[in-house]
C-alpha positions as CSV (number, residue, x, y, z in Angstrom):
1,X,-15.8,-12.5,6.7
2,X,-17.8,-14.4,3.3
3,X,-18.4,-10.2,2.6
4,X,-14.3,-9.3,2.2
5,X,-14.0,-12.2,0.0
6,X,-16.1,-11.0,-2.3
7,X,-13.6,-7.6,-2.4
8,X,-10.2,-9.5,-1.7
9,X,-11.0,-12.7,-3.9
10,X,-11.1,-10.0,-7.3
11,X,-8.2,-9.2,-6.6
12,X,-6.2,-10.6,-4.9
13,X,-6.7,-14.1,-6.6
14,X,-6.6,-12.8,-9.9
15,X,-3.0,-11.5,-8.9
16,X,-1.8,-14.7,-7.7
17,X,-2.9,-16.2,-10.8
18,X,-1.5,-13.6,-13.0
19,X,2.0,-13.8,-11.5
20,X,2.3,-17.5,-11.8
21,X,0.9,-17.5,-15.4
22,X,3.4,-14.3,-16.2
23,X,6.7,-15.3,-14.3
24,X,8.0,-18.6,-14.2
25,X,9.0,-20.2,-10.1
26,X,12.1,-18.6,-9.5
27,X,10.8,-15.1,-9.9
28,X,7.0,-15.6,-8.6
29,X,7.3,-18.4,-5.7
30,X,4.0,-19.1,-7.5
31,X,2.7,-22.7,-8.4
32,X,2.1,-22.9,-12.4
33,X,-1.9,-23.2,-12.4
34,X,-1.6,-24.0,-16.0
35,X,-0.8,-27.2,-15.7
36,X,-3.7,-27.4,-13.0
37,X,-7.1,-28.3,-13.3
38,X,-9.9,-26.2,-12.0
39,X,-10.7,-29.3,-8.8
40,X,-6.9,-28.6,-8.6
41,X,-6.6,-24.9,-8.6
42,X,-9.7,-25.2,-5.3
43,X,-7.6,-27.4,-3.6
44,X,-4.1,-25.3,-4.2
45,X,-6.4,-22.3,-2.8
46,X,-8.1,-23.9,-0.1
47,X,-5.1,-24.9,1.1
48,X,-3.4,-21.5,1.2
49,X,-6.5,-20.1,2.6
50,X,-6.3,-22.6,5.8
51,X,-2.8,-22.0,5.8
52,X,-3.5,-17.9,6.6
53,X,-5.7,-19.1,9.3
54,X,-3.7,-21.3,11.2
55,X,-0.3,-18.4,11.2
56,X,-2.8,-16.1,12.3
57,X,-4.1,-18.0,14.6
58,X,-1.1,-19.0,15.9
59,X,-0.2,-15.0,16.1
60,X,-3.1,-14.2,18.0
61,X,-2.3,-17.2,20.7
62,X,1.2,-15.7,21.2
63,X,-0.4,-12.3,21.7
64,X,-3.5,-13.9,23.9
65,X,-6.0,-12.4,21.3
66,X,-9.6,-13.7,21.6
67,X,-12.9,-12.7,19.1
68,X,-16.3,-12.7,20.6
69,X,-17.6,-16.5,20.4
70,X,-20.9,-15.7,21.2
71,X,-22.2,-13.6,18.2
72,X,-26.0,-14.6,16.5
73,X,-25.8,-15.3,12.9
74,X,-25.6,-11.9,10.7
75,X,-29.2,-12.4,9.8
76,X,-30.6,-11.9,13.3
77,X,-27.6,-9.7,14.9
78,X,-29.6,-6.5,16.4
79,X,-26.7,-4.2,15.7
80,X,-27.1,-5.2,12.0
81,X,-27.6,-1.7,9.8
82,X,-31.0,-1.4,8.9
83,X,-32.2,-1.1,5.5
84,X,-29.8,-3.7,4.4
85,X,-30.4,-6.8,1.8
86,X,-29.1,-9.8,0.6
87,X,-28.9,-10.4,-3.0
88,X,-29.6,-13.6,-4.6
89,X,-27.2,-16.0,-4.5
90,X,-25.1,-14.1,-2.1
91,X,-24.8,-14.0,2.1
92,X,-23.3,-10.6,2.0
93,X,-25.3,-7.1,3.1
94,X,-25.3,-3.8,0.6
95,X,-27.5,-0.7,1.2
96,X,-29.5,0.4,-1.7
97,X,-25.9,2.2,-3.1
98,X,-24.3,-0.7,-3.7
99,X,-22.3,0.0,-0.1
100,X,-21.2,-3.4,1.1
101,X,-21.5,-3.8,4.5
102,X,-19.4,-6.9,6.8
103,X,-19.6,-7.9,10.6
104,X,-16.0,-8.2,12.1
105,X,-15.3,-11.1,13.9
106,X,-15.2,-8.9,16.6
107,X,-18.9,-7.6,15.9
108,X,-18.3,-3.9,14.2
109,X,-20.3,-3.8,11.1
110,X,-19.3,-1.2,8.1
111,X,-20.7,2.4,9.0
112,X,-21.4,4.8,5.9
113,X,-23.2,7.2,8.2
114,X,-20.8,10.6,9.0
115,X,-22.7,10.4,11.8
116,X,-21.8,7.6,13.2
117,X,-18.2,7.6,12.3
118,X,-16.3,9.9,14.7
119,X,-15.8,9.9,17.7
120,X,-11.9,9.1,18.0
121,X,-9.3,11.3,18.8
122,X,-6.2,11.6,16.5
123,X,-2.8,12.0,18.3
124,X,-1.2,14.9,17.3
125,X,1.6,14.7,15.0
126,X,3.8,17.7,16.7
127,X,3.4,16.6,20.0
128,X,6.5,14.0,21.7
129,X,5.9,11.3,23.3
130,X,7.3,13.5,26.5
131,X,4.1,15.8,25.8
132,X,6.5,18.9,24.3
133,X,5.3,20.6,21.1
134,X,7.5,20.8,18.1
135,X,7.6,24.0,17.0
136,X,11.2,23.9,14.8
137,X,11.5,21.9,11.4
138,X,14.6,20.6,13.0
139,X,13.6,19.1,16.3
140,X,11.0,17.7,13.8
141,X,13.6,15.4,12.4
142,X,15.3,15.0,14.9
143,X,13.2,14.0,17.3
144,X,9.4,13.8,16.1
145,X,9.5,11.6,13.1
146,X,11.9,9.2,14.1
147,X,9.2,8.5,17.3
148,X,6.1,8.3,14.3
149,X,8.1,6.0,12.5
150,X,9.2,3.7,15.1
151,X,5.8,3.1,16.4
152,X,4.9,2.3,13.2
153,X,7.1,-0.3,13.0
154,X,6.7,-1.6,16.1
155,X,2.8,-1.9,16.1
156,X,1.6,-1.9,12.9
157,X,4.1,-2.6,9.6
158,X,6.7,-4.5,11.4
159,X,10.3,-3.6,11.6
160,X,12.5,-4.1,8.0
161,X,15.7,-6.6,9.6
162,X,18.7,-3.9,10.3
163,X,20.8,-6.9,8.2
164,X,18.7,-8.2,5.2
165,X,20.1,-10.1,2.3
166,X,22.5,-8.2,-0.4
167,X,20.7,-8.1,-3.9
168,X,22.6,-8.1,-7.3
169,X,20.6,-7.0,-10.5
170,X,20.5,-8.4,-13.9
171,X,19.3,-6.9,-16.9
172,X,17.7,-10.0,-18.9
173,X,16.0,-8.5,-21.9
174,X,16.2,-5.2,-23.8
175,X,13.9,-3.9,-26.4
176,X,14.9,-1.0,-28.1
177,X,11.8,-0.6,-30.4
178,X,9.6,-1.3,-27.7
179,X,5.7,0.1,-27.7
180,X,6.0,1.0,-31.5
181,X,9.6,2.4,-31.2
182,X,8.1,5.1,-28.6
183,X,10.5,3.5,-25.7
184,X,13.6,1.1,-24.8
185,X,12.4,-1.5,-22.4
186,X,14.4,-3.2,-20.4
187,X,13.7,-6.3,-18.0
188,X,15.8,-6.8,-15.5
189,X,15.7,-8.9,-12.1
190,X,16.9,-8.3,-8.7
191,X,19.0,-11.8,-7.5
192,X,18.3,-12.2,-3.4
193,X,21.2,-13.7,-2.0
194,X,19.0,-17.0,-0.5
195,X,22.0,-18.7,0.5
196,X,20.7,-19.0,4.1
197,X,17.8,-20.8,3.6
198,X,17.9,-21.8,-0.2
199,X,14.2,-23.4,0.2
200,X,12.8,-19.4,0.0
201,X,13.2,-18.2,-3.5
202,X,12.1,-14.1,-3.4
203,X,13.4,-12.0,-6.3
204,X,12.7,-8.1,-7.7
205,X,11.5,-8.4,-11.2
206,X,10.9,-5.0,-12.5
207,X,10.4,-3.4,-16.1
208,X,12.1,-0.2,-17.0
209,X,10.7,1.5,-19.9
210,X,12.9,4.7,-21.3
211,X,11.6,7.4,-23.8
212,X,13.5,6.0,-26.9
213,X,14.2,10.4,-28.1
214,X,16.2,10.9,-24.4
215,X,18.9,12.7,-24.8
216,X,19.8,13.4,-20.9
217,X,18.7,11.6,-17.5
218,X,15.0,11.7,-17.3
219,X,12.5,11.7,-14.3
220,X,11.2,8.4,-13.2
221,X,7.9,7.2,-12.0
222,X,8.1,3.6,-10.3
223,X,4.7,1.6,-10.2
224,X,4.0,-0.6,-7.7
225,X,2.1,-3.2,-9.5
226,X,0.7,-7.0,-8.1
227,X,1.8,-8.9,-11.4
228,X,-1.5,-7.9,-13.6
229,X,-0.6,-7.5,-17.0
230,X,1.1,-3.9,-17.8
231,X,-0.7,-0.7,-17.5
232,X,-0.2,0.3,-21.2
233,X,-2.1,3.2,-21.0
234,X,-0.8,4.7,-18.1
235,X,2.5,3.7,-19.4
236,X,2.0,5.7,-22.6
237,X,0.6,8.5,-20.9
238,X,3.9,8.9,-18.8
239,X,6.2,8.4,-21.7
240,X,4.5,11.0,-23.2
241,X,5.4,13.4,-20.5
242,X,9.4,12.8,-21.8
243,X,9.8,10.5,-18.3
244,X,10.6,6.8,-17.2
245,X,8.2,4.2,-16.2
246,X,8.9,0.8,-14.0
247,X,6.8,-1.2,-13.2
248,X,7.6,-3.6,-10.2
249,X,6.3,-7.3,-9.3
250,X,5.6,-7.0,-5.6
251,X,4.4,-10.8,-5.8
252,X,8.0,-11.8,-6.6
253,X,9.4,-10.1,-3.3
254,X,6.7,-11.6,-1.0
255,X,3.5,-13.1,-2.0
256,X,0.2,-11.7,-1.0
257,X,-1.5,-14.0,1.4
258,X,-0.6,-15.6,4.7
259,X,0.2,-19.0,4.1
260,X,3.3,-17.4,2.5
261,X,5.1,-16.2,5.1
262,X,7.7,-19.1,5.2
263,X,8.9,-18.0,2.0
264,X,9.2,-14.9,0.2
265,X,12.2,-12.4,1.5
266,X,10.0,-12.4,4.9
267,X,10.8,-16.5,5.2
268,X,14.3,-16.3,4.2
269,X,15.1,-13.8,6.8
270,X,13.4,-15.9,9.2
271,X,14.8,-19.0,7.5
272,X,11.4,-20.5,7.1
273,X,10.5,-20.2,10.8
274,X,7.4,-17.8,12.4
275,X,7.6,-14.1,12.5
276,X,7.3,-12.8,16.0
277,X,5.1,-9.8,16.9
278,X,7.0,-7.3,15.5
279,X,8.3,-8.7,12.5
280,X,7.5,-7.0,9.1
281,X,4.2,-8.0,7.3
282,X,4.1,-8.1,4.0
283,X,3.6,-3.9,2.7
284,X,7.0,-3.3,4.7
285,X,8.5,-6.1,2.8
286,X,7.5,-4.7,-0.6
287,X,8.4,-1.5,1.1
288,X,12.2,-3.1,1.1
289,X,12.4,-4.5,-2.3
290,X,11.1,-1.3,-4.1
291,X,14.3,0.6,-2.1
292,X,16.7,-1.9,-3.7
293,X,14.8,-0.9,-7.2
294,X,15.6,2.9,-6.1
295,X,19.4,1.8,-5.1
296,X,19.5,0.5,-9.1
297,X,17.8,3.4,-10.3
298,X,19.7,5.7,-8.7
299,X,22.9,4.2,-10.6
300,X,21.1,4.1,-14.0
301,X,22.8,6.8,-16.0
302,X,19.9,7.7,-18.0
303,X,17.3,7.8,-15.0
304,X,17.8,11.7,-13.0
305,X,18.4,9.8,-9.0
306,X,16.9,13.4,-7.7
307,X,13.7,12.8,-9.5
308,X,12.3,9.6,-8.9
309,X,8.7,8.8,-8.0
310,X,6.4,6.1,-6.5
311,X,2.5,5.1,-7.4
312,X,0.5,2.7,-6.1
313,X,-3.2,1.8,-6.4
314,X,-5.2,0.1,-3.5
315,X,-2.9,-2.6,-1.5
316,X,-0.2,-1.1,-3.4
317,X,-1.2,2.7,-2.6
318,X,-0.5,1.6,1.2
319,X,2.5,-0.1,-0.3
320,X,3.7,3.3,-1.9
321,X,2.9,5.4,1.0
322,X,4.4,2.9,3.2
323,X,7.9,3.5,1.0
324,X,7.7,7.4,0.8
325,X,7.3,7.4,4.5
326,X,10.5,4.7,5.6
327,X,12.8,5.9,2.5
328,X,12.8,9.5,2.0
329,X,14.9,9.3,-1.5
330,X,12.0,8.6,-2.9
331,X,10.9,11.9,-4.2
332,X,7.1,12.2,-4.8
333,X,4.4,9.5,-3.4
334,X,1.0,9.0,-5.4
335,X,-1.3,6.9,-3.6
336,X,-4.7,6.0,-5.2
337,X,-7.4,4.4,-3.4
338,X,-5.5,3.4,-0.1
339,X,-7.9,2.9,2.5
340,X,-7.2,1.6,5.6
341,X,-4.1,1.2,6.8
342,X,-2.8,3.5,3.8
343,X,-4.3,6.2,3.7
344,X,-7.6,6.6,5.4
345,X,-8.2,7.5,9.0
346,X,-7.8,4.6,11.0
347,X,-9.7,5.2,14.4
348,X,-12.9,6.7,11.8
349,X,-15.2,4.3,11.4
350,X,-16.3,4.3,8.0
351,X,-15.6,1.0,5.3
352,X,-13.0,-0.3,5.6
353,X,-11.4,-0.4,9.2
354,X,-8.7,-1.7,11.4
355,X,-10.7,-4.9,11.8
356,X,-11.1,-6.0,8.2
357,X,-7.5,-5.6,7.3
358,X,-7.0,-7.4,10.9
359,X,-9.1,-10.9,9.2
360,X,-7.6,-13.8,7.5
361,X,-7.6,-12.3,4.2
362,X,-5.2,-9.1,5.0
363,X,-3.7,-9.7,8.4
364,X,-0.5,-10.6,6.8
365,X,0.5,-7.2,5.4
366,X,0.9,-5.9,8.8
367,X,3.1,-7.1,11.5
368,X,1.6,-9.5,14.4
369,X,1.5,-6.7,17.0
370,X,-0.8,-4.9,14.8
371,X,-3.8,-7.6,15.7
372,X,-3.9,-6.2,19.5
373,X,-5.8,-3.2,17.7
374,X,-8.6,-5.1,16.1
375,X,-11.7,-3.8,17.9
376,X,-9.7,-1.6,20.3
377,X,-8.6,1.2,17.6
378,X,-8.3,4.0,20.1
379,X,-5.3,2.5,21.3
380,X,-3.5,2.5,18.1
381,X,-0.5,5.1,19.0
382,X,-0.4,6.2,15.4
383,X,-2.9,7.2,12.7
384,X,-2.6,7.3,9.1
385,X,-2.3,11.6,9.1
386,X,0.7,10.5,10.6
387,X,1.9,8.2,7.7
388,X,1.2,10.7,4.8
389,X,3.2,13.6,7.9
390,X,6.1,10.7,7.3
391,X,6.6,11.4,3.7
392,X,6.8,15.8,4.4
393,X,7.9,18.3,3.0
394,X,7.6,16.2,-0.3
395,X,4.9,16.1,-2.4
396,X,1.8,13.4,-2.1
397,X,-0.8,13.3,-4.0
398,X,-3.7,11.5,-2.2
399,X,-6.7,10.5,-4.4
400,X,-9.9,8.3,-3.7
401,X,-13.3,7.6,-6.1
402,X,-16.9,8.2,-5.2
403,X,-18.2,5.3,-5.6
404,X,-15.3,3.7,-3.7
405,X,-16.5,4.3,-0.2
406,X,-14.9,1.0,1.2
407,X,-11.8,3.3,0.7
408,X,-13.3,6.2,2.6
409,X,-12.2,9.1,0.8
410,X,-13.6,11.2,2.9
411,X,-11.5,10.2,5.6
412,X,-8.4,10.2,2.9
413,X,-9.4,13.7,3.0
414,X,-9.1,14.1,6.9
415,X,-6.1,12.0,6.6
416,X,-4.2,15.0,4.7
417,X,-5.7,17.4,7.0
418,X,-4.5,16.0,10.3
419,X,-0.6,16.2,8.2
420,X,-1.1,19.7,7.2
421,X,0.8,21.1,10.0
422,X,3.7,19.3,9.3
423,X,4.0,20.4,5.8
424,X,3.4,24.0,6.9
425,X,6.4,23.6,9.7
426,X,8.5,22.4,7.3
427,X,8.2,25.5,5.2
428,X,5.9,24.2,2.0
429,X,2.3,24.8,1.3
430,X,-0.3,22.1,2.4
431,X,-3.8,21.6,1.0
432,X,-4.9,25.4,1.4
433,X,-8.4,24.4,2.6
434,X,-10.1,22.3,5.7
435,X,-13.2,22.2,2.6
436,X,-13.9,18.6,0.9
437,X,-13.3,19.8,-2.1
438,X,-16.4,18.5,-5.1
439,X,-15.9,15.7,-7.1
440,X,-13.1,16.3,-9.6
441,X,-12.3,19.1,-8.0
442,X,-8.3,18.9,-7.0
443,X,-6.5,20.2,-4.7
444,X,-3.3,20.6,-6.1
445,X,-1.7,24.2,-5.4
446,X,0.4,22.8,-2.2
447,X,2.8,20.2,-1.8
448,X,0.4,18.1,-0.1
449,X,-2.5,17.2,-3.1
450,X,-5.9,15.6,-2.7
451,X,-8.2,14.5,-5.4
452,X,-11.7,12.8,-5.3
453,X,-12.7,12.1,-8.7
454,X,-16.1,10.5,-9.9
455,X,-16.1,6.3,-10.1
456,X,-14.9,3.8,-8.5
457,X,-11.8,2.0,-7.4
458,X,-9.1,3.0,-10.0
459,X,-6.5,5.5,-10.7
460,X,-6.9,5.8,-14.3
461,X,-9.1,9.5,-13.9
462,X,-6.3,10.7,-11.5
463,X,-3.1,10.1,-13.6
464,X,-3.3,13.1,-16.1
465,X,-4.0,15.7,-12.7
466,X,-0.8,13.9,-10.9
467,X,1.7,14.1,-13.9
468,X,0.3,18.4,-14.0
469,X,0.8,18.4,-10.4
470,X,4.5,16.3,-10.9
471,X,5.5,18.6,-13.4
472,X,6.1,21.6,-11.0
473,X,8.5,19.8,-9.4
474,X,10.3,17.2,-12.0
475,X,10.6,19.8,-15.0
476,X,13.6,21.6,-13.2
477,X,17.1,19.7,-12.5
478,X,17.5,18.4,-9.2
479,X,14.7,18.3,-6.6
480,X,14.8,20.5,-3.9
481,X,12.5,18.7,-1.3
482,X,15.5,15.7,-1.3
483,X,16.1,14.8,2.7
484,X,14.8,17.9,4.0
């Protein structure tokens, strides 16, 4: 576990602190760590840290989960990879790529051999539960996808409450000479109602910049973002396009990390109490809050409600795929760098896996049911082809980095394979090839889009391809994918 530190800690940390030091309490449930010392901020994040372990541990007694307790140290463990090192001043394994490499608690270490990382079989997503083939777009919706997307409510994101709090936005600040005079930014702030249990204090801070020359509704792009300071670039680069741009604090809905649960729009449903197996983790809470941003936007008289987007990186490309798959209004889904449990194959055994997000450090974005599939991943009932199948016949664009192999984008790849056949029985093109394509290479003809481009864990590469790809489909009035 000391090995997905070193990944989660980067981030993950630095998002926490970000959010406190950006947004005062009421909008980021957040201690202020500026008036902390560094022996104090330890001690806030030791304390959090224990506090994930004992919920989960608490949520695998409910469930009777157990982890091997008989493992030898990492050091001596014959199913350790071979070729593997420590550097100095480190416990954790990499190959001589830079690959790191982490023992589950329940004793799978990280595979990057293709070799070694089949041999699962992926349910199909045309086939019912009763074993009949879909073979109409209609019985499709009427009966296939609503199956998909309760199982993955019930077993791995958690189910959204049927009667969650009402929400009332407020526009706080407005900049009409913002970025140089190239937009009109607007701050504004979704009020929870926490009137049943005041002690939780969620909220849906969001920033809404406009192309200052509109002259008619634009298209929107809606980034889910973990409170680090502003994309400007990216920001620019949409503007630039003649579109919107938001950018929304998921820390404010529901922090990232499992000591949080009591609070957050997950404890004020729950009025401060313990989620039970099949409550929703934290990616279907953001999931929630960025569909109230959607039921503003869709209001907004300068926004087009037909063309409105979603774009996530890493936790928050599972995030954005998550959204595009429970609301269909939203119109487009980019999701960079994903992984598992976004956008990867989950049953393939390559970086991250099932497992990982199943340890202290990420168990909380899923629901508690979800922990029954740590190191039995076959008997998952759903896959992530499944997830991406969700968000059909409207267009995805799936991308992943070559030196991001934690991510698997390989298996992103396969991912968009295995939803191909929905696209194509709903009528739209798909990827057009069962090749991984080359690096840089995109695949971007079809409604379903895939990119690997060269470098790590980042989107920047990817966003000029998407916004040619988004363009096909947000230059004309109206979008005709809506609810199909």
């Amino acid at each position: 576990m000391k090995a997905i530190l070193l990944r989660v800690l980067g981030t993950c940390l630095a998002a926490l602190v970000v959010i406190a030091l950006v947004y005062n309490n009421a909008f980021a449930q957040m201690a202020d760590f500026r008036k902390m010392t560094p022996i104090q901020r330890s001690a806030f994040f030791a304390k959090m840290f224990a506090g994930a372990r004992k919920d989960r541990e608490k949520m695998m007694a409910e469930l009777h989960i157990k982890v091997p307790d008989n493992l030898p140290p990492d050091s001596t463990d014959p199913n350790r990879p071979n070729h593997l090192t420590q550097r100095p001043g480190s416990s954790n394994w990499y190959d001589d790529t830079g690959n790191i490499y982490v023992r589950s608690e329940w004793g799978n270490w990280s595979n990057y051999t293709e070799s070694k990382a089949g041999g699962y079989i992926l349910p199909d997503p045309l086939k019912l539960n009763n074993g009949r083939m879909v073979t109409r777009a209609a019985d499709w919706r009427k009966y296939r996808r609503p199956e998909i997307l309760h199982d993955f409510q019930i077993d791995v994101y958690g189910q959204i409450p049927r009667h969650p709090p009402k929400v009332n936005f407020q526009v706080i600040h407005t900049d009409s000479q913002a970025l140089g005079g190239l937009a009109i930014q607007r701050n504004v702030v979704g009020h929870i109602d926490n009137s049943g249990f005041p002690a939780a204090r969620p909220s849906i801070p969001f920033t809404l910049y406009l192309p200052a020359a509109a002259r008619k509704p634009v298209p929107l792009m809606v980034i889910v973002w973990g409170g680090f300071p502003a994309p400007l670039g990216t920001i620019r680069e949409i503007l630039d396009t003649g579109w919107a741009v938001a950018i929304v604090n998921t820390g404010a809905i529901q922090q990232d990390n499992g000591s949080g649960l009591d609070a957050g729009i997950i404890g004020l449903v729950n009025k401060g109490k313990s989620r039970k197996p099949d409550d929703w983790g934290v990616l279907a809470a953001w999931s929630w809050g960025l569909s109230r941003t959607l039921d503003y936007f869709e209001k907004d008289k300068s926004i087009n409600p037909k063309e409105i987007g979603i774009q996530g990186h890493s936790r928050w490309g599972k995030a954005a795929i998550l959204a595009g798959a429970m609301d269909r209004r939203w119109a487009m889904v980019f999701s960079s760098c994903a992984g598992a449990m976004g956008t990867s194959l989950e049953k393939r055994s390559w970086g991250e896996t099932i497992d990982n997000v199943a340890g202290t450090q990420e168990y909380h974005w899923m629901a508690g049911n979800f922990l029954r599939y740590a190191g039995h991943w076959k008997d998952m009932p759903v896959d992530a082809h499944e997830l991406i199948a969700l968000v059909a016949p409207r267009p995805v664009f799936i991308t992943g980095g070559t030196q991001d192999q934690w991510s698997d984008p390989h298996g992103e790849f396969l991912a968009c394979m295995g939803a191909n056949p929905v696209y194509r029985l709903l009528g739209v093109k798909g990827l057009g090839t069962t090749i991984m394509p080359a690096p840089n290479v995109s695949l971007v003809s079809g409604n379903l889009a895939f990119r690997e481009h060269a470098g790590g864990h980042t989107d920047v590469p990817d966003w000029p391809v998407f916004l040619h790809f988004a363009h096909r489909y947000f230059r004309k009035k109206g979008s005709k994918h809506e609810n199909r």
